[in-house]
C-alpha positions in Angstrom: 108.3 164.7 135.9 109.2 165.2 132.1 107.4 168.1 130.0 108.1 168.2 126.5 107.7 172.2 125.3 106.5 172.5 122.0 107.5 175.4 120.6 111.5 174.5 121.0 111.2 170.6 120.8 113.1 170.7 124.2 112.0 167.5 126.7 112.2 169.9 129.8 112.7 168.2 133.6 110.6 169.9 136.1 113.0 172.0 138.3 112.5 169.0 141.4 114.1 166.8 139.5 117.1 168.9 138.7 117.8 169.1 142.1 118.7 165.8 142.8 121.3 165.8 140.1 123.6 168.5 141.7 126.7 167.5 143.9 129.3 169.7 145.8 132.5 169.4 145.6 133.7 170.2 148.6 137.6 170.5 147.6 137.3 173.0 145.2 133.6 174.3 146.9 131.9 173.8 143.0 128.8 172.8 142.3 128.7 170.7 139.8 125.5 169.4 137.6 126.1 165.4 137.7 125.4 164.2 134.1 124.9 160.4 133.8 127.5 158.3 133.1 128.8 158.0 129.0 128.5 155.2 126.9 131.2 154.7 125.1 132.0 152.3 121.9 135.0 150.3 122.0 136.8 153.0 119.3 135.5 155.9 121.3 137.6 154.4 124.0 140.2 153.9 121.9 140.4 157.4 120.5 139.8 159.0 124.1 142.3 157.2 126.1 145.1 158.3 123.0 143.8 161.9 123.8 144.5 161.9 127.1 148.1 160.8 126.4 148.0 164.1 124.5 148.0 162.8 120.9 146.9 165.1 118.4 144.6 163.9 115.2 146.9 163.4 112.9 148.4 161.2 115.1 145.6 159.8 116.7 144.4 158.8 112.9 148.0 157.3 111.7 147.7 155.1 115.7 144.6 153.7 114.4 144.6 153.6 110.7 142.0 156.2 110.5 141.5 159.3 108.6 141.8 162.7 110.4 138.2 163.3 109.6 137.2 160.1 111.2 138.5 161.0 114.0 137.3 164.6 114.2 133.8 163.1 114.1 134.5 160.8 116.7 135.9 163.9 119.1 132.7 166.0 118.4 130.8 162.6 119.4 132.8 162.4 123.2 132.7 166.3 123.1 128.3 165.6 122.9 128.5 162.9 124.7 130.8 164.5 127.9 128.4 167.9 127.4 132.1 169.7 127.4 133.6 172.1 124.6 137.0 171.9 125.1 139.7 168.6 126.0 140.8 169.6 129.4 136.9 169.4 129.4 136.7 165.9 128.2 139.5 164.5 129.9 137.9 166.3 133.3 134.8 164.7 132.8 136.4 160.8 131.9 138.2 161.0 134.6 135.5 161.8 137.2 133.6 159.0 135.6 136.2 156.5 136.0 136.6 156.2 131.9 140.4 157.0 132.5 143.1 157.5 135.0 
């Protein structure tokens, strides 16, 4: 069941649901909250495998003929998309999503 709360704009889940999107990690004993799987475009792809080979912007933009603000926008965009804030975050979360290797 979906509630939608007014005063923040927030779509809130009821607390059932949320339940049945934690797992356990039973190597590490975390519990994790399982967030569904990203969508990426082809260039989001692109521009995350080249971060996990550890390629900073600059580089990143001169691979692809970008600009460096290019692809800052498109690392806030996998940052959203991942729900992480860092990229050992990202690269975390691709990987246990099968994104990368």
């Amino acid at each position: 069941m979906v509630y939608h709360d007014v005063e923040s704009g927030k779509t809130i889940r009821a607390i059932s649901d949320l339940f049945n999107h934690f797992w356990f990690e039973k190597a590490t004993g975390e519990l994790w909250f399982s967030r569904t799987t990203m969508t990426l475009t082809l260039r989001q792809q692109q521009i995350l495998t080249l971060i996990a080979t550890e390629l900073t912007t600059a580089q990143i933009a001169n691979t692809l003929g970008l600009s460096v603000p290019t692809i800052e926008t498109h690392r806030r965009n996998l940052f959203r998309k991942a729900g992480v804030r860092s990229v050992a975050g990202l690269v975390k979360e691709a990987m246990r999503q099968g994104l990368i290797e």
